[in-house]
N, CA and C atoms as a LAMMPS dump frame, in Angstrom:
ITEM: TIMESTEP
0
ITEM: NUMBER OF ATOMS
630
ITEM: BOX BOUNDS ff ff ff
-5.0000000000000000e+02 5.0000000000000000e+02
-5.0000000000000000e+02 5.0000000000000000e+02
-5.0000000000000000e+02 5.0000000000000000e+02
ITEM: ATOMS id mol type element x y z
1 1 1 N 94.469 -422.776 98.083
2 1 2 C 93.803 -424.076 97.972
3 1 3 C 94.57 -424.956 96.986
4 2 1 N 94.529 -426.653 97.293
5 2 2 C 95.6 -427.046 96.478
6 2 3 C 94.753 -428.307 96.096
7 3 1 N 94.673 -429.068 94.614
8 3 2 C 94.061 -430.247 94.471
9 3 3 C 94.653 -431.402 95.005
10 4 1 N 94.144 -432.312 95.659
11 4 2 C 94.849 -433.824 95.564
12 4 3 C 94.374 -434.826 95.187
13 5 1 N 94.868 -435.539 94.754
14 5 2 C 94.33 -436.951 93.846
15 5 3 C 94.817 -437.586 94.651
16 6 1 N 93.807 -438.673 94.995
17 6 2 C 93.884 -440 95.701
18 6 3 C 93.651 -441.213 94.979
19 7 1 N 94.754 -441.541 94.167
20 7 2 C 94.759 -442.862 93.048
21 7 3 C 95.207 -444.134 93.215
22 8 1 N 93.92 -445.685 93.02
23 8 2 C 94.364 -446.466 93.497
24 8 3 C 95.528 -446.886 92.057
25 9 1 N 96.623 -446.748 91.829
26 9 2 C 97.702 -447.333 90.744
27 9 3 C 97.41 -449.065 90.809
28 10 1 N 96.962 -449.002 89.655
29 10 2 C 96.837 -450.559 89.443
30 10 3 C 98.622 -450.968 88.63
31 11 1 N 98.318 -452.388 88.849
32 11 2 C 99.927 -453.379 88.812
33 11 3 C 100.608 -452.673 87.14
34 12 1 N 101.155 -452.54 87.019
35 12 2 C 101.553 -452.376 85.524
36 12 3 C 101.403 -450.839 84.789
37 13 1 N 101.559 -450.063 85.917
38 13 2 C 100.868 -448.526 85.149
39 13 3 C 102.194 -447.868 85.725
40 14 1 N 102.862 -446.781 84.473
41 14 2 C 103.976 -446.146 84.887
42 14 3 C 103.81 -444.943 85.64
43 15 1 N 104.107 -444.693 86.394
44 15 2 C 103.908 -443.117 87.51
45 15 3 C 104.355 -442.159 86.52
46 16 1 N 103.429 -441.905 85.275
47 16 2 C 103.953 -440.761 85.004
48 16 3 C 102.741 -440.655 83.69
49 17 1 N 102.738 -439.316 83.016
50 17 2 C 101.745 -439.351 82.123
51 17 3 C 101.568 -440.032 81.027
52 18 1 N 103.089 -439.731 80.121
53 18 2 C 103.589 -440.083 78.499
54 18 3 C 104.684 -440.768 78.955
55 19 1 N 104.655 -441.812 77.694
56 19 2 C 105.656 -443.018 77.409
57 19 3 C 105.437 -443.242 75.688
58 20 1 N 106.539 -443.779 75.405
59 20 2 C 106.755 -443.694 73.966
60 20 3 C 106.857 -445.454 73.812
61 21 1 N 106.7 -446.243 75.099
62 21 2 C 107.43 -447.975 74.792
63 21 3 C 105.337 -448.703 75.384
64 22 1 N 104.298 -447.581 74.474
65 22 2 C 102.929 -448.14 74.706
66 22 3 C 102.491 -449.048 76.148
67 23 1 N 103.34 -448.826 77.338
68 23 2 C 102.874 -449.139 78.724
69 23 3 C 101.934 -448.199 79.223
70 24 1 N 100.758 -448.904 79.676
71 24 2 C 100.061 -447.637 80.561
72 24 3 C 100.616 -446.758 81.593
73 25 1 N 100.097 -445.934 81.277
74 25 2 C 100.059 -444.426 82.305
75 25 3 C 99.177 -443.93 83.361
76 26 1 N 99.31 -443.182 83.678
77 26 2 C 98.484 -442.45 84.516
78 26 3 C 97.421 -441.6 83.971
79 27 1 N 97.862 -440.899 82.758
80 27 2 C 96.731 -440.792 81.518
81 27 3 C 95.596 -441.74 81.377
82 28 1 N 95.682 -442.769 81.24
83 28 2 C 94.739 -444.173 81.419
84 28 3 C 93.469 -443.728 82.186
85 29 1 N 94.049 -443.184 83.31
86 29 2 C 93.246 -443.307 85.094
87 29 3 C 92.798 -441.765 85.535
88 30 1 N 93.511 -440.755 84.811
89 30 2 C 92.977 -440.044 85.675
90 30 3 C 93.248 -438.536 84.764
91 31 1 N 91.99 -437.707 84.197
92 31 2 C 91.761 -437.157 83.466
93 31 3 C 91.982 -435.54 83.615
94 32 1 N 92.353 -434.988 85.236
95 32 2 C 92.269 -433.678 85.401
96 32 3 C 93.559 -433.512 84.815
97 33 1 N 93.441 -432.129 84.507
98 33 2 C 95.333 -431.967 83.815
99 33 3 C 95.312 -430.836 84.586
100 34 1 N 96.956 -430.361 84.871
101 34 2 C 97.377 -429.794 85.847
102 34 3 C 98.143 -430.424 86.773
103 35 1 N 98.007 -431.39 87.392
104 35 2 C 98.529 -432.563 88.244
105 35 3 C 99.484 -432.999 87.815
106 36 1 N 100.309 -433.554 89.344
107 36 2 C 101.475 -434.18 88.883
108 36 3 C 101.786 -435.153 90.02
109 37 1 N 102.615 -436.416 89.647
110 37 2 C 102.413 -437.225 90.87
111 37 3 C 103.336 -436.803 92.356
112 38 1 N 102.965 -436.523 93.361
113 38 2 C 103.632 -436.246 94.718
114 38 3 C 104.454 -437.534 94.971
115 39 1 N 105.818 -437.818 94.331
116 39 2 C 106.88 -439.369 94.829
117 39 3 C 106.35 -440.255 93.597
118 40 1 N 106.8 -441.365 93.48
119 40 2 C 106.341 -442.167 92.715
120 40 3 C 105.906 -443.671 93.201
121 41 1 N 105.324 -444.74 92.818
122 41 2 C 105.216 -445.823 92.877
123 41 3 C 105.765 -446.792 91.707
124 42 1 N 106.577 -447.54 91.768
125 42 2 C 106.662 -448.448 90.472
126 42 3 C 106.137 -449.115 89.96
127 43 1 N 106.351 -449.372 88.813
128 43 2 C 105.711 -450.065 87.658
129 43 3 C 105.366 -451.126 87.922
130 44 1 N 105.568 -452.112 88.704
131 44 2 C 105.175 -453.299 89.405
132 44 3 C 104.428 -453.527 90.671
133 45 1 N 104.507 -452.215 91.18
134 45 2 C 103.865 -451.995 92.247
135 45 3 C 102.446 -451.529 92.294
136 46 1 N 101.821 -451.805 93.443
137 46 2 C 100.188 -451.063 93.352
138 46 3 C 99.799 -450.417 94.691
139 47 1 N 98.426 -449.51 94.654
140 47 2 C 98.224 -449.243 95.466
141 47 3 C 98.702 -447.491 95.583
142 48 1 N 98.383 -446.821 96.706
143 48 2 C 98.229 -445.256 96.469
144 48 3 C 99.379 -444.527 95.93
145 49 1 N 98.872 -443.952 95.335
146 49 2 C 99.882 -442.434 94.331
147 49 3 C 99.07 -441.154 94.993
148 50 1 N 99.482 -440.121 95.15
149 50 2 C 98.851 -439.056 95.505
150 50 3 C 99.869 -438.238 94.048
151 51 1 N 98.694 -437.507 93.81
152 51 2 C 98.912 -436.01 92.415
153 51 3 C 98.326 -434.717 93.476
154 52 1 N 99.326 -434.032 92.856
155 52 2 C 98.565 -432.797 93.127
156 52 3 C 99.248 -431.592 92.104
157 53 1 N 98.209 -430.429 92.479
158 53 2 C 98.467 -428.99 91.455
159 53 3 C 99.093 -427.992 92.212
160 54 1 N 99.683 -428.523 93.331
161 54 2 C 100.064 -427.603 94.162
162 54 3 C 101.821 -427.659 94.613
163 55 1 N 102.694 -426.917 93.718
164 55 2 C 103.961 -427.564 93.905
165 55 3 C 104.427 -427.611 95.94
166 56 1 N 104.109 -426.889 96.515
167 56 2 C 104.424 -426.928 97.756
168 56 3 C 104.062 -427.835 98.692
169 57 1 N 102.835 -428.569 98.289
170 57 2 C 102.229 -430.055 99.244
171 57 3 C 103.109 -430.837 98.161
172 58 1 N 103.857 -430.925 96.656
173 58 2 C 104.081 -432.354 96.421
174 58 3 C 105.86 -432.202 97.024
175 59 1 N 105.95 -430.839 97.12
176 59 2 C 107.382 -431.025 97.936
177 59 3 C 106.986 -431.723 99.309
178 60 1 N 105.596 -431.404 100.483
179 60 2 C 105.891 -431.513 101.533
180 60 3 C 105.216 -433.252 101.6
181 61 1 N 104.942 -433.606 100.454
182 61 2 C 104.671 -434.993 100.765
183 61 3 C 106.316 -435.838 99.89
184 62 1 N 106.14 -435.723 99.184
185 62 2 C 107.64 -436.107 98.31
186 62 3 C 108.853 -436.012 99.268
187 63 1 N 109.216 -434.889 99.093
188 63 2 C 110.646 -434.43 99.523
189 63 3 C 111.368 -435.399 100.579
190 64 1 N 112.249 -436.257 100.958
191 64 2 C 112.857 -436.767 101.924
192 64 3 C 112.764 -435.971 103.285
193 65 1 N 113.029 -434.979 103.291
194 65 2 C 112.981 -434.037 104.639
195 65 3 C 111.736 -434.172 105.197
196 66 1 N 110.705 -434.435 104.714
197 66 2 C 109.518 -434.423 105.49
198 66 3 C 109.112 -436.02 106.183
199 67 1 N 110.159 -436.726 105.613
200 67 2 C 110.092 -438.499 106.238
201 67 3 C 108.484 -438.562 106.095
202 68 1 N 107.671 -437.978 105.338
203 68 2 C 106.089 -439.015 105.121
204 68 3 C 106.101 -440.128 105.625
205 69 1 N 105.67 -441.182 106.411
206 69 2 C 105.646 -442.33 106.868
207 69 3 C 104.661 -443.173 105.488
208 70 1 N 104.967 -444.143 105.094
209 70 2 C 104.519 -444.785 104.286
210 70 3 C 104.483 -446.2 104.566
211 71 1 N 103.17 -446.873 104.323
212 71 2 C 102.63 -448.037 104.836
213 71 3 C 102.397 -449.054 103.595
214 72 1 N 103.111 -449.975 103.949
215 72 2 C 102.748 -451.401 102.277
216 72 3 C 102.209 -452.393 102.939
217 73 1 N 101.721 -453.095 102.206
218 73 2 C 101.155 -454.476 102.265
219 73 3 C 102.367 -455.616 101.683
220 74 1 N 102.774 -455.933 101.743
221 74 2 C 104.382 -456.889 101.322
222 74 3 C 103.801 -458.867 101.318
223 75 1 N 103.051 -458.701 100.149
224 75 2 C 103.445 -460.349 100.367
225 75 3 C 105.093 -461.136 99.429
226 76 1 N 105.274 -462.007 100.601
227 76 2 C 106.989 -462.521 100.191
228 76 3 C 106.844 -463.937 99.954
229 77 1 N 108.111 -464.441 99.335
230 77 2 C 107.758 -466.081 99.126
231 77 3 C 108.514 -466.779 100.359
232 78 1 N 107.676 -467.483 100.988
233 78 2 C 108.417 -468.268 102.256
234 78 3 C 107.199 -467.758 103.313
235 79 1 N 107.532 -468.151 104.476
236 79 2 C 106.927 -468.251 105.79
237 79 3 C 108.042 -467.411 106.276
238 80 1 N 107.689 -465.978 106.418
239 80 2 C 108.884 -465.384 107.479
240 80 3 C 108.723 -465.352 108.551
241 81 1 N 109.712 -465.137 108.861
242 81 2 C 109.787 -465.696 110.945
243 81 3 C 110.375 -464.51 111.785
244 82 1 N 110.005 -464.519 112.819
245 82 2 C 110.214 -463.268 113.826
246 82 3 C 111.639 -462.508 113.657
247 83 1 N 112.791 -463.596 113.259
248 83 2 C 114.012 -462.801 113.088
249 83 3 C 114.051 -461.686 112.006
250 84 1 N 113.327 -462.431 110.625
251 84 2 C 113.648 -461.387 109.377
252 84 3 C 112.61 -460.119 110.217
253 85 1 N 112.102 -460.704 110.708
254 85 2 C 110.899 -458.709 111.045
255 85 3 C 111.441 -458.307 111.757
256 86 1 N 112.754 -458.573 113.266
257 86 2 C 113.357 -458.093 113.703
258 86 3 C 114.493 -457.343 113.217
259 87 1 N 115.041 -457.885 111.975
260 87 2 C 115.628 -457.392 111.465
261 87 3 C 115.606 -455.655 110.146
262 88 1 N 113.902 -456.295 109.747
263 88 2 C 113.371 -455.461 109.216
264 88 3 C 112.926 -454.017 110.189
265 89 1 N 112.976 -454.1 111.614
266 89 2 C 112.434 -453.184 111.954
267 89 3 C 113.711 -452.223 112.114
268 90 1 N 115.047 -453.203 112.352
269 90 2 C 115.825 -452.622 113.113
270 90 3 C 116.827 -451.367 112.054
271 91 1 N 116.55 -452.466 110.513
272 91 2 C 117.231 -451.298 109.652
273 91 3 C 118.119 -452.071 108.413
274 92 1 N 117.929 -452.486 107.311
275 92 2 C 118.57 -453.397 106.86
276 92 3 C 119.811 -452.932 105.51
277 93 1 N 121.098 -453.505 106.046
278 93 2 C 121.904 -452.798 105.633
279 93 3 C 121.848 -452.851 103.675
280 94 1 N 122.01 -451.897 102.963
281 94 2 C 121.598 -451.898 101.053
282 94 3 C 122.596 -451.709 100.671
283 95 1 N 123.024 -451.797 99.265
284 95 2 C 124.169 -451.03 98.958
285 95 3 C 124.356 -449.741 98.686
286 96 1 N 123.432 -448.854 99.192
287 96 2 C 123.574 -447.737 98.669
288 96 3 C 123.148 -447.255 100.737
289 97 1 N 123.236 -448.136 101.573
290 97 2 C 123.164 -447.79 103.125
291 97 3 C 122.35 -448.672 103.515
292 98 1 N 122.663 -448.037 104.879
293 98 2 C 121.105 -449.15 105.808
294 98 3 C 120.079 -448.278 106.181
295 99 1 N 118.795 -448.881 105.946
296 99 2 C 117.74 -448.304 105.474
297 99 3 C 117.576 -447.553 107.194
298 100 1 N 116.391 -446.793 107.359
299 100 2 C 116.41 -446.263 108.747
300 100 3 C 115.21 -447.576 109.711
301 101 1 N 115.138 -447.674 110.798
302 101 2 C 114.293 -448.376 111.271
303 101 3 C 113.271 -448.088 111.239
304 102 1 N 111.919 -449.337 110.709
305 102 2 C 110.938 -449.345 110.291
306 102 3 C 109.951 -449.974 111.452
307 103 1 N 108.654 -449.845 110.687
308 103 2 C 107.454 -450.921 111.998
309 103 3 C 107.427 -451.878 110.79
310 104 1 N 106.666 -453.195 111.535
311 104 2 C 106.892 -454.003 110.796
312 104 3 C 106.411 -455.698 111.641
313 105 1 N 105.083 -456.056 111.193
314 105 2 C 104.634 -457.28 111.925
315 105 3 C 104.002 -457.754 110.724
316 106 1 N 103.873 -459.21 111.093
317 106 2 C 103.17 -460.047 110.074
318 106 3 C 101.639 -459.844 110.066
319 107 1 N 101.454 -460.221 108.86
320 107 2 C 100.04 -460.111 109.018
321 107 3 C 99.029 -461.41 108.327
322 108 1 N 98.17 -461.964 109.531
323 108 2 C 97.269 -463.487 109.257
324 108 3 C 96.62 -463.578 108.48
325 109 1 N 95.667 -462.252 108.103
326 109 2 C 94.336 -462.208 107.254
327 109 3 C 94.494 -460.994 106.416
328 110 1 N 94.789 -460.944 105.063
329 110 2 C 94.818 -459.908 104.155
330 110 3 C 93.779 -460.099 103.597
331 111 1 N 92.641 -459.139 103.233
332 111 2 C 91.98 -459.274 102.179
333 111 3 C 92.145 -457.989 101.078
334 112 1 N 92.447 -458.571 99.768
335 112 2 C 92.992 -457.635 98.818
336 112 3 C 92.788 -457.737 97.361
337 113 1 N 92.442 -457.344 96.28
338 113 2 C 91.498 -457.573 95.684
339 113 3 C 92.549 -458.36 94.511
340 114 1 N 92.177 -459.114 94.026
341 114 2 C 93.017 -460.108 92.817
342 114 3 C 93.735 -459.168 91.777
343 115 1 N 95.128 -459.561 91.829
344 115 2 C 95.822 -458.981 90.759
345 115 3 C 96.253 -459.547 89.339
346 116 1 N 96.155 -459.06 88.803
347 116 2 C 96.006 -459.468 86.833
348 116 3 C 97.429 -458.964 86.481
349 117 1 N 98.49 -459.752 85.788
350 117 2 C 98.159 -461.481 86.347
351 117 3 C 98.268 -461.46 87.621
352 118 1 N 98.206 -463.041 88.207
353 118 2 C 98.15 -462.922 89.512
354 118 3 C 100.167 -463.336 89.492
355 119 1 N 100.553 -463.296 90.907
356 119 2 C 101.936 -463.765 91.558
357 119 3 C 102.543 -464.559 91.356
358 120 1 N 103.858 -465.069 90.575
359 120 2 C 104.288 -466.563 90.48
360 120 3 C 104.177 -467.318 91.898
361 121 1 N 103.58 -468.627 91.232
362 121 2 C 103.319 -469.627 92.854
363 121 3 C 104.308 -470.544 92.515
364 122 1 N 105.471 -470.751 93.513
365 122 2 C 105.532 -472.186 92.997
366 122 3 C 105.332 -473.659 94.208
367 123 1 N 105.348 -474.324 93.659
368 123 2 C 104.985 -475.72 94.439
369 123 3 C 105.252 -476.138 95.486
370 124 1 N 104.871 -476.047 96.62
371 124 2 C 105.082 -476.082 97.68
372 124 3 C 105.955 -475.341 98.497
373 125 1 N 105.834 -473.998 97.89
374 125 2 C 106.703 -472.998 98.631
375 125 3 C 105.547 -472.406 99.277
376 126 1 N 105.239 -472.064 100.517
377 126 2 C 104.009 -471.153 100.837
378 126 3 C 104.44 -469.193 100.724
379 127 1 N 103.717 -468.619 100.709
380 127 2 C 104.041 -467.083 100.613
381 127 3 C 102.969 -466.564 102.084
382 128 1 N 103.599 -465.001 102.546
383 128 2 C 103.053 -465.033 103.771
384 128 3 C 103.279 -463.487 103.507
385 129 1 N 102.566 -462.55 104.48
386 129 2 C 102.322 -461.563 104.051
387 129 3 C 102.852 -460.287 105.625
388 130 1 N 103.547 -459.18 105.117
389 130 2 C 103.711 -458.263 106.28
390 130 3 C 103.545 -456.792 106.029
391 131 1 N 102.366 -455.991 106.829
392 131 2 C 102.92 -454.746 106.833
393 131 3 C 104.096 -454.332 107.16
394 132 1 N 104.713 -453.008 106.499
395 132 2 C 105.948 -452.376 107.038
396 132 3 C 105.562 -451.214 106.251
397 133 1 N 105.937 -450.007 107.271
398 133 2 C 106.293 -448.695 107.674
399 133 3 C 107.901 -448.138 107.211
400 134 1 N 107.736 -447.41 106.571
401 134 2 C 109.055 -446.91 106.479
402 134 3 C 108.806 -445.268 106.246
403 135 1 N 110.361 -444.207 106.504
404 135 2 C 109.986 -443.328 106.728
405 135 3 C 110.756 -442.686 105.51
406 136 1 N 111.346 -443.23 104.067
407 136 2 C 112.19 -442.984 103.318
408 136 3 C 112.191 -443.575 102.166
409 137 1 N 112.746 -443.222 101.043
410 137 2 C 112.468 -443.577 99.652
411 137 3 C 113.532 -443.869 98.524
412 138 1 N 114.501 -445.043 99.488
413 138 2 C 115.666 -445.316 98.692
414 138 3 C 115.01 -446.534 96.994
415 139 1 N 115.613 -446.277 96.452
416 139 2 C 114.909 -447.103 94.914
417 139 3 C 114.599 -448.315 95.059
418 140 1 N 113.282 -448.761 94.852
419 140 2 C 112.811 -449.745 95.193
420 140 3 C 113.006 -450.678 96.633
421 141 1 N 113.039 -449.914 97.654
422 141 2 C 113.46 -449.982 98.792
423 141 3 C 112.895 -451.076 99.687
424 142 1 N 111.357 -451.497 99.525
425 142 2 C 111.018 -452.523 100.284
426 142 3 C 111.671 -453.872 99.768
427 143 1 N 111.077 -454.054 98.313
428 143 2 C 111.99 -454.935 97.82
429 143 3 C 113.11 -455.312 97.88
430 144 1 N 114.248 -454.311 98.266
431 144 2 C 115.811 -454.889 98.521
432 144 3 C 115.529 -455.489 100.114
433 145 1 N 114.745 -454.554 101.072
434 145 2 C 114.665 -454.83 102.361
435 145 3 C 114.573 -456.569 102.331
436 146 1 N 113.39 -456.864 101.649
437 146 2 C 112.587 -458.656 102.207
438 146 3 C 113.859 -459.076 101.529
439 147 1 N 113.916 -458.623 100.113
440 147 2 C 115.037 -459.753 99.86
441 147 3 C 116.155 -460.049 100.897
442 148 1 N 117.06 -458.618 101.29
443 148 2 C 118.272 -458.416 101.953
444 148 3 C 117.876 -459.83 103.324
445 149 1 N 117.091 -459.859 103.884
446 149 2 C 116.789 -460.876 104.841
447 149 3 C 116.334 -462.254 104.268
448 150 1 N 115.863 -462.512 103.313
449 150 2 C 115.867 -463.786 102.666
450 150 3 C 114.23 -464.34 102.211
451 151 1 N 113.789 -463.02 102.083
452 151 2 C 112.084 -463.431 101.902
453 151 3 C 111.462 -462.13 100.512
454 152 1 N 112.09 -462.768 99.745
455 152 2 C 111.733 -462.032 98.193
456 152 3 C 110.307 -461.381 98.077
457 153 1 N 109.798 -460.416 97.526
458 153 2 C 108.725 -459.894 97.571
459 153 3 C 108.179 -460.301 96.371
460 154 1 N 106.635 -460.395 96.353
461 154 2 C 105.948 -460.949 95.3
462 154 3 C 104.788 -459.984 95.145
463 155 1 N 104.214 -459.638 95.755
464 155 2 C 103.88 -458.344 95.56
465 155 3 C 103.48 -457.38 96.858
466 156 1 N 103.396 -455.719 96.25
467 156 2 C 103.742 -454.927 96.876
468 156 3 C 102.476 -453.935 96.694
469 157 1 N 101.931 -453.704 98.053
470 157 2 C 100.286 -452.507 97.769
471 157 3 C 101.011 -451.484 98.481
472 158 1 N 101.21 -450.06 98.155
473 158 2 C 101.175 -449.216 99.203
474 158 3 C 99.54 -449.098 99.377
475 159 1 N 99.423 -448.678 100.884
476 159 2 C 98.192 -448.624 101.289
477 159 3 C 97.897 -447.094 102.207
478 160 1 N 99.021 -446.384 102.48
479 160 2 C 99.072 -445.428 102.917
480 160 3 C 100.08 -443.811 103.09
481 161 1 N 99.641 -443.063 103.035
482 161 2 C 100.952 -442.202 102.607
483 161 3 C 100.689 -440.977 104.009
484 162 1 N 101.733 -440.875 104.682
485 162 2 C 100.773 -439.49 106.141
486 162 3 C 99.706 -439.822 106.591
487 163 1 N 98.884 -438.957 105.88
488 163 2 C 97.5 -438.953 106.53
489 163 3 C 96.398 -439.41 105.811
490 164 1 N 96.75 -440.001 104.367
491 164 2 C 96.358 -440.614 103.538
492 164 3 C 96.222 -441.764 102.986
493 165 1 N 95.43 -442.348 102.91
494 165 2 C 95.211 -443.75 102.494
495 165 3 C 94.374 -443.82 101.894
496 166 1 N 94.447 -445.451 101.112
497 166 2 C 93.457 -445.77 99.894
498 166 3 C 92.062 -445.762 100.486
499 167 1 N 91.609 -445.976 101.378
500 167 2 C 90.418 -446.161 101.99
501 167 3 C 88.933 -446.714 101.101
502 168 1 N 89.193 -448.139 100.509
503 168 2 C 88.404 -448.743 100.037
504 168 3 C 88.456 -448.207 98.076
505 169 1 N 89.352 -447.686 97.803
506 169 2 C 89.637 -447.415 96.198
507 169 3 C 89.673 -448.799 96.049
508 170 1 N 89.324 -449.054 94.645
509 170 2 C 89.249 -449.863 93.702
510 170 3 C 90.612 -449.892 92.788
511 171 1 N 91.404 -450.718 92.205
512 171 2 C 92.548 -450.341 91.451
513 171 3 C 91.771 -449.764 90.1
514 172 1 N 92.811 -448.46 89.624
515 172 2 C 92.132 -447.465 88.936
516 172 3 C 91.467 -446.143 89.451
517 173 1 N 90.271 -446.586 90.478
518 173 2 C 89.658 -445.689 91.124
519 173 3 C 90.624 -444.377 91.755
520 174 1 N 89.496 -443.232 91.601
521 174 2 C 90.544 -442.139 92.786
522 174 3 C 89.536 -441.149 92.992
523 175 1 N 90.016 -440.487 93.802
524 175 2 C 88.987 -439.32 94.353
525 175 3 C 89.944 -438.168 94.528
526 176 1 N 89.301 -436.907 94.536
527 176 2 C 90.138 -434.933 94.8
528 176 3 C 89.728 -434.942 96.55
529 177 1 N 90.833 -434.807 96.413
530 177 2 C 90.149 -433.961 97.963
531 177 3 C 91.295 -432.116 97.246
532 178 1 N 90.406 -431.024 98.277
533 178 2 C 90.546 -430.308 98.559
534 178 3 C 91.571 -429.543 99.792
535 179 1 N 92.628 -429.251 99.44
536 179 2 C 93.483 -429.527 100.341
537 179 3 C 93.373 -427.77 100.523
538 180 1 N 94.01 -427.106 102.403
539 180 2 C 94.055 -425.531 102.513
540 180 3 C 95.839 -425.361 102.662
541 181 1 N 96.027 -424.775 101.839
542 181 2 C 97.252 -424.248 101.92
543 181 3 C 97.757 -422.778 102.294
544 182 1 N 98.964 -422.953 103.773
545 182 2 C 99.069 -421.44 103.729
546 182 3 C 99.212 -420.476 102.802
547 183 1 N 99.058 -419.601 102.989
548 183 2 C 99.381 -418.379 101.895
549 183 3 C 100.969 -418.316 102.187
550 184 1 N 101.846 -418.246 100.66
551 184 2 C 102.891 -417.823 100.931
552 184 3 C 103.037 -416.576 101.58
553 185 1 N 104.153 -416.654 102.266
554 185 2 C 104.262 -415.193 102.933
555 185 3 C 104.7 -413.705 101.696
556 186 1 N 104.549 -412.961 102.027
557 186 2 C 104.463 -411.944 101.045
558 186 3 C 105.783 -411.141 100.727
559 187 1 N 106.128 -410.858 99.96
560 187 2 C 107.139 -410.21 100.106
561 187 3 C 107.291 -408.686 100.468
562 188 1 N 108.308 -408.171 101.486
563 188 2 C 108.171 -406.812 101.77
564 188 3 C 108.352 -406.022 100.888
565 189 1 N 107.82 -405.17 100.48
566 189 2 C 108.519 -404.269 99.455
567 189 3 C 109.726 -403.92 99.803
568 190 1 N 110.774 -403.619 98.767
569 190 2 C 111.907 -402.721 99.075
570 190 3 C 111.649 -401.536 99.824
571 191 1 N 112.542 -401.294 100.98
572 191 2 C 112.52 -400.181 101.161
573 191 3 C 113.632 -399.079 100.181
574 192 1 N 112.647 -398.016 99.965
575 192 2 C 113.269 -396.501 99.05
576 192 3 C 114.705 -396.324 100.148
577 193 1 N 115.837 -396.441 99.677
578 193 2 C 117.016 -395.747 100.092
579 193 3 C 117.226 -394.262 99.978
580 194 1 N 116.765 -393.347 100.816
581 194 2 C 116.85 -391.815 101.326
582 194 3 C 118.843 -391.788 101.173
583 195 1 N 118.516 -390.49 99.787
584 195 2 C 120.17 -389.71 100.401
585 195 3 C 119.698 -388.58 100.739
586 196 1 N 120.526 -388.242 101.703
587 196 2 C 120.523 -386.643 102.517
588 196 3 C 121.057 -386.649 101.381
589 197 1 N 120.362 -385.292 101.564
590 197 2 C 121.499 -383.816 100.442
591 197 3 C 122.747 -383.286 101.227
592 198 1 N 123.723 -383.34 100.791
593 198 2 C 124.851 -382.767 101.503
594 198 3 C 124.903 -381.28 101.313
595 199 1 N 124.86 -381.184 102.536
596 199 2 C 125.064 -380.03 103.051
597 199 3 C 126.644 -379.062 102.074
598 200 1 N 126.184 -378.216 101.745
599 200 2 C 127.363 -377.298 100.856
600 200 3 C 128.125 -376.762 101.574
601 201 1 N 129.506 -376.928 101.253
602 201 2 C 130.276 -377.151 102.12
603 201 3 C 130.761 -375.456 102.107
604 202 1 N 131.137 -374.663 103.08
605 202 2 C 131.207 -372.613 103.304
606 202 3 C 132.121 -372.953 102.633
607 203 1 N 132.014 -371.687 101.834
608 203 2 C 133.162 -371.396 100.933
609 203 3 C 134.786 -371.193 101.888
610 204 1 N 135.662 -370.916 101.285
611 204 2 C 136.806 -370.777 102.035
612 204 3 C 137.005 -369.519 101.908
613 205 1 N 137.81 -369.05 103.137
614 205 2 C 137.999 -367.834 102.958
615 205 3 C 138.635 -367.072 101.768
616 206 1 N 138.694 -365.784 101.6
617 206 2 C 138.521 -365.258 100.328
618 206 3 C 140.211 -365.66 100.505
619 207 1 N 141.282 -365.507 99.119
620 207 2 C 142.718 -365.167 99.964
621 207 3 C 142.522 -363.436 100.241
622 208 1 N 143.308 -363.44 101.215
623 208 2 C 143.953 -362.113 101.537
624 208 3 C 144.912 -361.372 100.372
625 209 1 N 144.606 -360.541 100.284
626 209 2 C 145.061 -359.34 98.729
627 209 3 C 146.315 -359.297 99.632
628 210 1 N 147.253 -359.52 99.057
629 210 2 C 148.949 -359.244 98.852
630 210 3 C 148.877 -357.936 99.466
């Protein structure tokens, strides 16, 4: 059996317990000890973190090999237009590669709860908002994406991780679920290595007396 924490990470909290430069933590939010965060979210970012006590689910949610599909909320500054999401789906080249192809449509009606502070606005620029899907976790990766196409990110919710999502958390808020984990497989015992006794080898004949 393995714990999981389902934490909404509010804007400004570091994915991790202890810090020595007085920024909030995850200490702040969430009191079981044992836990540890499964991937991270950044410091600017909000929206789900999953912890758990179970090193083998935070490999199989973490680890790159398992491509977790992960879902954001992306509002950007500008009105983006069908090309940048075409482009976003198709794979957008970084300096460190081109990301793998994502999902990725605009979205009309967000409702999402006010962030402290709120987003720089400026004057007559409008901002517009898109889910995107991605299946990978290059450093700060959505963010290079909007920028790389020309629509800067202003802020960023993950909202889903696999099979997991915030599902009405509050920033701060979180809930355990109870997760079943196989049993590692067991190890065989050694098998005991048997030596035959060797057989004693007949004496040789006596010599023959001169």
């Amino acid at each position: 059996m393995a714990k999981l924490i389902l934490l909404n990470k509010p804007f400004q909290v570091l994915s991790q317990f202890t810090t020595d430069d007085g920024k909030a933590t995850l200490a702040d939010f969430v009191s079981t000890r044992g836990v540890y965060p499964a991937g991270r979210l950044d410091f600017d970012s909000e929206g789900l973190l999953l912890l758990t006590d179970n090193g083998n689910l935070q490999h199989q949610i973490a680890h790159p090999d398992h491509k977790q599909a992960k879902t954001y909320l992306v509002q950007v500054e500008g009105d983006i237009n069908e090309e940048a999401i075409t482009h976003l789906r198709k794979g957008v080249i970084l300096k460190d590669g081109k990301t793998l192809p994502a999902k990725c449509r605009k979205m009309s009606d967000v409702s999402v709860w006010p962030r402290t502070p709120p987003i720089r606005e400026r004057q007559n620029q409008p901002t517009s908002w898109i889910e995107l899907i991605i299946r990978e976790g290059k450093n700060r990766q959505v963010r290079r994406m909007t920028a790389a196409v020309g629509f800067p990110t202003l802020r960023l919710i993950r909202t889903r991780i696999g099979d997991w999502s915030l599902d009405g958390l509050s920033p701060g808020e979180s809930k355990t679920l109870t997760i079943n984990m196989p049993d590692a497989p067991k190890k065989k015992p050694a098998q005991k290595t048997t030596h035959k006794k060797r057989r004693p080898q007949p004496k040789s004949a006596k010599m023959r007396q001169r």
